[in-house]
N, CA, C and O of each residue as an XYZ file, in Angstrom:
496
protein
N     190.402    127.587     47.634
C     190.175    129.003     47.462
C     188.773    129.269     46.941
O     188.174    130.257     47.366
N     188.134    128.363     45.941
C     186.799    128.430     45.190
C     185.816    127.958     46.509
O     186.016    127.054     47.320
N     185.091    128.571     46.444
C     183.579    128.434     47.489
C     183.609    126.597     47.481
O     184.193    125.875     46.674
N     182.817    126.218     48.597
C     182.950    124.781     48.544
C     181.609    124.475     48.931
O     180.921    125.211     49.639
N     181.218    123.280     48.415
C     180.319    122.946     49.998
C     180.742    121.668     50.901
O     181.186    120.551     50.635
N     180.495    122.158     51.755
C     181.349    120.884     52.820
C     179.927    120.174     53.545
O     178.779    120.538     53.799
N     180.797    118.883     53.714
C     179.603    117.452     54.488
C     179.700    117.891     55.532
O     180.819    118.306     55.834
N     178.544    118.008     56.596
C     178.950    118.264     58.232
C     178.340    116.798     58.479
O     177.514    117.103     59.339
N     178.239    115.872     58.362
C     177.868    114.200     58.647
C     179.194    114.145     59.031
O     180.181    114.679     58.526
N     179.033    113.111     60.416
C     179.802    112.385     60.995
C     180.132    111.084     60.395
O     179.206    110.279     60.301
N     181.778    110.605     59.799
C     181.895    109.748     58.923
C     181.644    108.351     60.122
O     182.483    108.159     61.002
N     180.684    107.668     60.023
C     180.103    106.442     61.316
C     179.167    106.531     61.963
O     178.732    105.729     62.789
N     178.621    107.880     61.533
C     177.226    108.139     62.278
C     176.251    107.854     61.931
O     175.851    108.442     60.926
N     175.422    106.894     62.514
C     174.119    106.825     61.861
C     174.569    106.351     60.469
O     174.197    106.905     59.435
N     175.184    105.558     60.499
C     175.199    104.613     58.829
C     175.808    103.241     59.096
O     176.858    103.175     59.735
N     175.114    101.976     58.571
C     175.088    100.708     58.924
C     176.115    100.229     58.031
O     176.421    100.837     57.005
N     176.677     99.100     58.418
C     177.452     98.426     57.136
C     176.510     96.946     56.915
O     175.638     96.562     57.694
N     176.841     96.407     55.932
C     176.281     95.142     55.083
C     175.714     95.278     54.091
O     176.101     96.246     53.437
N     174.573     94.448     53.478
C     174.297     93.804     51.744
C     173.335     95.054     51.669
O     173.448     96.024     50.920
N     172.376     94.813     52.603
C     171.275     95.274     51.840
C     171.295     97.151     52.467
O     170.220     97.748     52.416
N     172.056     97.609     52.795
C     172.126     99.150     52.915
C     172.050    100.067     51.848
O     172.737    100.021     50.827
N     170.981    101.105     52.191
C     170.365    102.171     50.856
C     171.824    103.235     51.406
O     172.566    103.370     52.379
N     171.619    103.740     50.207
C     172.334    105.017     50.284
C     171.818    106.097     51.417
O     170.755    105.824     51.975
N     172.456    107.220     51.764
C     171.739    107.851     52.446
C     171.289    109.154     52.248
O     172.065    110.000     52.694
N     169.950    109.719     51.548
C     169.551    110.994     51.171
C     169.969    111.787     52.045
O     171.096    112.282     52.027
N     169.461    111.910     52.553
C     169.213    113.305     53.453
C     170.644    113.477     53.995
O     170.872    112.957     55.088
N     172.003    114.382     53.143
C     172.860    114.478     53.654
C     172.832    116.266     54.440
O     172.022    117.176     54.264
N     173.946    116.206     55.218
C     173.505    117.914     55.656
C     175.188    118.330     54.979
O     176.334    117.917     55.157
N     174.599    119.249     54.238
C     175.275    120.344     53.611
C     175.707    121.540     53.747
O     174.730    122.258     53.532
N     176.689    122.240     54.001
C     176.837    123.686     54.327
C     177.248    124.355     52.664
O     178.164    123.957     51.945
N     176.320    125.398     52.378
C     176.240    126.205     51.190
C     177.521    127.317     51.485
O     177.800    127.853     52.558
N     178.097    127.449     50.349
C     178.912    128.552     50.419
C     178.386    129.633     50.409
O     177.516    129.583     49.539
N     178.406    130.920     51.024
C     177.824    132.168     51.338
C     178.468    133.092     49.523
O     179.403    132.991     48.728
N     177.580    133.671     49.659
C     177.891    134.396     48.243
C     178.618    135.122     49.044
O     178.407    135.381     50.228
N     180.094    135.674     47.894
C     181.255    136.136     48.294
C     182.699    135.969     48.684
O     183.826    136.464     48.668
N     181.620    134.521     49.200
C     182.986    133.442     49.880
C     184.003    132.877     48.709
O     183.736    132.388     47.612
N     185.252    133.125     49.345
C     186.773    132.408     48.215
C     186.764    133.276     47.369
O     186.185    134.354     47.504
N     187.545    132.847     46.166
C     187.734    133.729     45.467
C     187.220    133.759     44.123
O     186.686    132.651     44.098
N     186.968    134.366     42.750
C     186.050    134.153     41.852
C     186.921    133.690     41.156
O     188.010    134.135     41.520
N     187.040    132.689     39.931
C     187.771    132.133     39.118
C     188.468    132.687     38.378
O     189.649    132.343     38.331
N     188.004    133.692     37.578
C     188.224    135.080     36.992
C     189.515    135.811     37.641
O     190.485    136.104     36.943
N     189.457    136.073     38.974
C     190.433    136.453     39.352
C     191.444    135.715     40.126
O     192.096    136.396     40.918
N     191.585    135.034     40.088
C     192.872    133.943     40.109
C     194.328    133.896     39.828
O     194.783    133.796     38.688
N     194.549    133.920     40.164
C     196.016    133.980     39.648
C     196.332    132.597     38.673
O     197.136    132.601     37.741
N     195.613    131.558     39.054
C     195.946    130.463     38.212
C     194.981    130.438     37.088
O     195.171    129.577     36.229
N     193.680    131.482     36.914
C     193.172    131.803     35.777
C     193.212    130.686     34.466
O     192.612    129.649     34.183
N     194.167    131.439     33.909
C     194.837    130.950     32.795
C     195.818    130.115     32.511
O     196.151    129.874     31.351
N     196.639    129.348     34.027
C     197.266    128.300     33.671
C     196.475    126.522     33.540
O     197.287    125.796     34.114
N     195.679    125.934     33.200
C     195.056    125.170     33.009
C     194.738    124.466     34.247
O     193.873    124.777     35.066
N     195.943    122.991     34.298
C     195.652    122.239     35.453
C     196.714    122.456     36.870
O     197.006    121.442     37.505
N     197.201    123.653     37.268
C     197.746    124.629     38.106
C     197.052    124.939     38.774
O     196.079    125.479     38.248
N     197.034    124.852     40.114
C     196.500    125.240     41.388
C     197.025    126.057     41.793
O     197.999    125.345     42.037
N     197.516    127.563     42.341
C     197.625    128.098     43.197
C     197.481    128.563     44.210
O     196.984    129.689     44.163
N     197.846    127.947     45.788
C     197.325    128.428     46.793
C     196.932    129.959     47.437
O     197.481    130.045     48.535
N     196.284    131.002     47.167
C     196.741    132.219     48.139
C     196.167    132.211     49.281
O     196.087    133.320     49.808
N     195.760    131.388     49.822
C     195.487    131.984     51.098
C     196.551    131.646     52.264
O     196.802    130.452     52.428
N     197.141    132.507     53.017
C     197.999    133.067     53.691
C     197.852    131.902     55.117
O     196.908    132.141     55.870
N     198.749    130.695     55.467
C     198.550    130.025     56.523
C     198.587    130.854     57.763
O     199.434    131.744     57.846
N     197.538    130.590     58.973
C     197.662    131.816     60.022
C     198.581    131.479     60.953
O     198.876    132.349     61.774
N     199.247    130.133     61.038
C     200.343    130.139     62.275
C     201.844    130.681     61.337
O     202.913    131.130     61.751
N     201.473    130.473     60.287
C     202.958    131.220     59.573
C     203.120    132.931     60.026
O     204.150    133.593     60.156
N     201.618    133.348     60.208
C     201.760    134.891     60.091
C     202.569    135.716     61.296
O     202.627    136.945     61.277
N     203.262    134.821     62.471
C     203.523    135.351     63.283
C     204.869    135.510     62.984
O     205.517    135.905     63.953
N     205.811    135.250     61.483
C     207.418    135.131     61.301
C     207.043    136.361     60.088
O     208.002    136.774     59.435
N     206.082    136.762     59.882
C     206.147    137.464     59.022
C     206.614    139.167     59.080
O     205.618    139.451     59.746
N     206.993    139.894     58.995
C     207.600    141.217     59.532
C     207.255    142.370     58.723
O     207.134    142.157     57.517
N     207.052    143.693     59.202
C     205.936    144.742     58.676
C     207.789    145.438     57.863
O     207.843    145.827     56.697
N     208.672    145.431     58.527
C     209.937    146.131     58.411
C     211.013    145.542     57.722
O     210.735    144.358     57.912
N     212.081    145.535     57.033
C     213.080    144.874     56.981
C     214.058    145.549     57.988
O     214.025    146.626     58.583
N     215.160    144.257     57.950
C     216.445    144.597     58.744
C     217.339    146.018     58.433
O     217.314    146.642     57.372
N     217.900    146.256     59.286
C     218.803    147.387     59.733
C     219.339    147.466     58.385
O     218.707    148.297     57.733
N     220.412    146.825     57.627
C     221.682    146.951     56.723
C     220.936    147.241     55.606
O     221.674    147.524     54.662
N     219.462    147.293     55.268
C     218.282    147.127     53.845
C     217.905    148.549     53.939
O     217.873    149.504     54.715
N     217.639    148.182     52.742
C     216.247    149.675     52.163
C     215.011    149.055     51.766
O     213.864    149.383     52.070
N     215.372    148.212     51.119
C     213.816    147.598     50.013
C     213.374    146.337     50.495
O     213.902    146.437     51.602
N     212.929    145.452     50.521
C     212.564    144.279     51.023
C     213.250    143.238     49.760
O     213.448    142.023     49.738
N     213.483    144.246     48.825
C     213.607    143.095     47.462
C     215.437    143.003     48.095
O     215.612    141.799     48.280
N     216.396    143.551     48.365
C     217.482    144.173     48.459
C     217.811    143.141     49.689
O     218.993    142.845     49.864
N     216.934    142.652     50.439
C     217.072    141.338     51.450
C     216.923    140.489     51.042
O     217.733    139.563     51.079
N     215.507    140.455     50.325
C     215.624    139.069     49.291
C     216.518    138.324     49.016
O     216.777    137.169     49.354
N     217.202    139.354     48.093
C     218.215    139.309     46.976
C     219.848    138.321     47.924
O     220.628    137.558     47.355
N     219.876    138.715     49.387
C     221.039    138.362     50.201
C     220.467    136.768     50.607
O     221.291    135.860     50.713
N     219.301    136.563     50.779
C     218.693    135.514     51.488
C     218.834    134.695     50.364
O     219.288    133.616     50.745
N     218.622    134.709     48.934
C     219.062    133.898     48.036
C     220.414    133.485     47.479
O     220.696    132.604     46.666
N     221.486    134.712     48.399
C     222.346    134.401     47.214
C     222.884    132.795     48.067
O     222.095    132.494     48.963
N     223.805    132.017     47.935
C     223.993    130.718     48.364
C     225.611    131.311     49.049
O     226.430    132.086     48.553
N     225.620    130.512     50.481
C     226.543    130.863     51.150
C     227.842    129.669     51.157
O     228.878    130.068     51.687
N     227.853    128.380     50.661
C     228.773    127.262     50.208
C     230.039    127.958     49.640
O     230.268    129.024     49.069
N     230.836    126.771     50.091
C     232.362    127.379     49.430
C     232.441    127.312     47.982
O     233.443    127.773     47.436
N     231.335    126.701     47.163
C     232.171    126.633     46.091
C     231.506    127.786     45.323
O     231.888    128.039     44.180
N     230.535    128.487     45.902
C     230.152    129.458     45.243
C     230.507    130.736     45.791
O     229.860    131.738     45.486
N     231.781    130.796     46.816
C     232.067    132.222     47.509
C     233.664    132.004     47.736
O     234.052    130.837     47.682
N     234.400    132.785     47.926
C     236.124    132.872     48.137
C     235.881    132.210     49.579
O     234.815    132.295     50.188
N     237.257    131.402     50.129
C     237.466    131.023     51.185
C     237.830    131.890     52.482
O     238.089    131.425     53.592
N     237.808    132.899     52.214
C     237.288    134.557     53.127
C     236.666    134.911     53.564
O     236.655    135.318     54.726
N     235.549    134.893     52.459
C     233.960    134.884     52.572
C     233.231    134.079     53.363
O     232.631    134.249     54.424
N     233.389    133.236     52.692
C     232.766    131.722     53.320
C     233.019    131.790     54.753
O     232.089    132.102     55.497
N     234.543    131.451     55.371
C     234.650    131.413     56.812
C     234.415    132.853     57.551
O     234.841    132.963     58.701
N     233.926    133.673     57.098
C     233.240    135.653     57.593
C     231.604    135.138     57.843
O     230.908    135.441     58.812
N     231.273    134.418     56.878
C     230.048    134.525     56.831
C     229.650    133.320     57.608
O     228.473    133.328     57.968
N     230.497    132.090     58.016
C     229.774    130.883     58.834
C     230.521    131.190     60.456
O     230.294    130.617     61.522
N     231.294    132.102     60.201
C     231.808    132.183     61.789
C     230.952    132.823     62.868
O     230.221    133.811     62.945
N     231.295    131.980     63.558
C     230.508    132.159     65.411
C     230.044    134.027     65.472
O     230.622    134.869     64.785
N     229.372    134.213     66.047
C     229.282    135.659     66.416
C     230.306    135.475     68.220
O     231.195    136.230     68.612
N     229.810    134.380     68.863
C     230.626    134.083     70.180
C     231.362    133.218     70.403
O     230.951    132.086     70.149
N     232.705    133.366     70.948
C     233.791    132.068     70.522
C     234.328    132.086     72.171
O     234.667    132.929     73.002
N     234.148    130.311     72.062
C     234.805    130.068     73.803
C     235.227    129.336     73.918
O     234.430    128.580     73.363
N     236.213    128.559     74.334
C     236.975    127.494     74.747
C     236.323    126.437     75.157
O     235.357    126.342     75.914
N     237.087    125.453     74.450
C     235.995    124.502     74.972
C     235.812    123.377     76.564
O     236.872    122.757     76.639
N     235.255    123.131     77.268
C     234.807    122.867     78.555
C     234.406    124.318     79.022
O     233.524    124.040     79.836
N     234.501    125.687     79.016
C     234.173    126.621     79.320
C     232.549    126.990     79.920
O     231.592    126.900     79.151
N     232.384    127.370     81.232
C     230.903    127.411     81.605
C     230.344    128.614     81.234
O     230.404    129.701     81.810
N     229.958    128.396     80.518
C     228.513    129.722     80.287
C     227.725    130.309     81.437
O     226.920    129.699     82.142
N     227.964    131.183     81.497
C     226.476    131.388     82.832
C     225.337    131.965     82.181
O     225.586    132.936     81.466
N     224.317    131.646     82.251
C     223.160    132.255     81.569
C     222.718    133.486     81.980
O     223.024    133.779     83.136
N     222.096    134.269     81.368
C     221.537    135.784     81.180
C     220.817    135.843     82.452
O     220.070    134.980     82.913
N     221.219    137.252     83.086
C     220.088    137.393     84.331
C     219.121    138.518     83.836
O     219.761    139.507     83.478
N     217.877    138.647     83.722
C     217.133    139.555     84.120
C     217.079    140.569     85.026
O     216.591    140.153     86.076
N     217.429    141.945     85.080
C     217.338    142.777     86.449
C     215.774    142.788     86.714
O     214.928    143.152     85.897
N     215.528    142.302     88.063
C     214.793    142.557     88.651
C     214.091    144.075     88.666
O     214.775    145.096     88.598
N     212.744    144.086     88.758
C     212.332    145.563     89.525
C     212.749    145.921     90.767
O     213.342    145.065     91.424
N     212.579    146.946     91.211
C     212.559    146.969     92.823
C     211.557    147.611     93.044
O     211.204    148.479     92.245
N     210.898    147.364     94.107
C     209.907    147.517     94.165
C     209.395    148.836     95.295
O     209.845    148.559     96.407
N     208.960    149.562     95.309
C     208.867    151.522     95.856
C     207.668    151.419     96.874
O     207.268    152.425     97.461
């Protein structure tokens, strides 16, 4: 999250192995742009010592993320609250439990499914 500077050297490039090899000055460096990350100060991990907190937001996660909650909600906290509670028998009546793990579709078994058709356009 804190500004960095990062190596752009290729790790094998242009560097020898054996005894008598110098170090190598002239590394290339990329400077953090003033602005960049976030300032220490405002942190959320601030004040917890040796606590890292990540915020920055992974971008292939952002596509499960949702502007709305579901139909049965009002608040987002009020979904939360269902997504935590634990759905196991020993923490729900045996009512519950088999309401809440049962099939939405129930079929016999060897039974063929036929899969979903798309209606076509037709075309004018």
């Amino acid at each position: 999250d804190a500004p960095k500077t990062e190596d752009l050297t290729l790790p094998g490039w242009g560097s020898w192995g054996g005894k008598s090899i110098q170090p190598k000055k002239g590394k290339v460096l990329r400077k953090p742009a003033p602005g960049e990350g976030i300032e220490k100060s405002k942190r959320r991990d601030a004040k917890l010592g040796s606590v890292i907190i990540n915020q920055t937001l992974p971008k292939s996660a952002q596509k499960y993320y949702s502007s709305n909650v579901p139909f049965p909600f009002y608040t987002p906290e009020q979904y939360e609250d269902t997504l935590q509670a634990p759905i196991g028998k020993e923490w729900n009546t045996a009512k519950s439990y088999s309401k809440a793990i049962k099939p939405r579709v129930m079929t016999k078994a060897g039974r063929i499914i036929n899969p979903l058709v798309i209606p076509s356009k037709k075309k004018q």
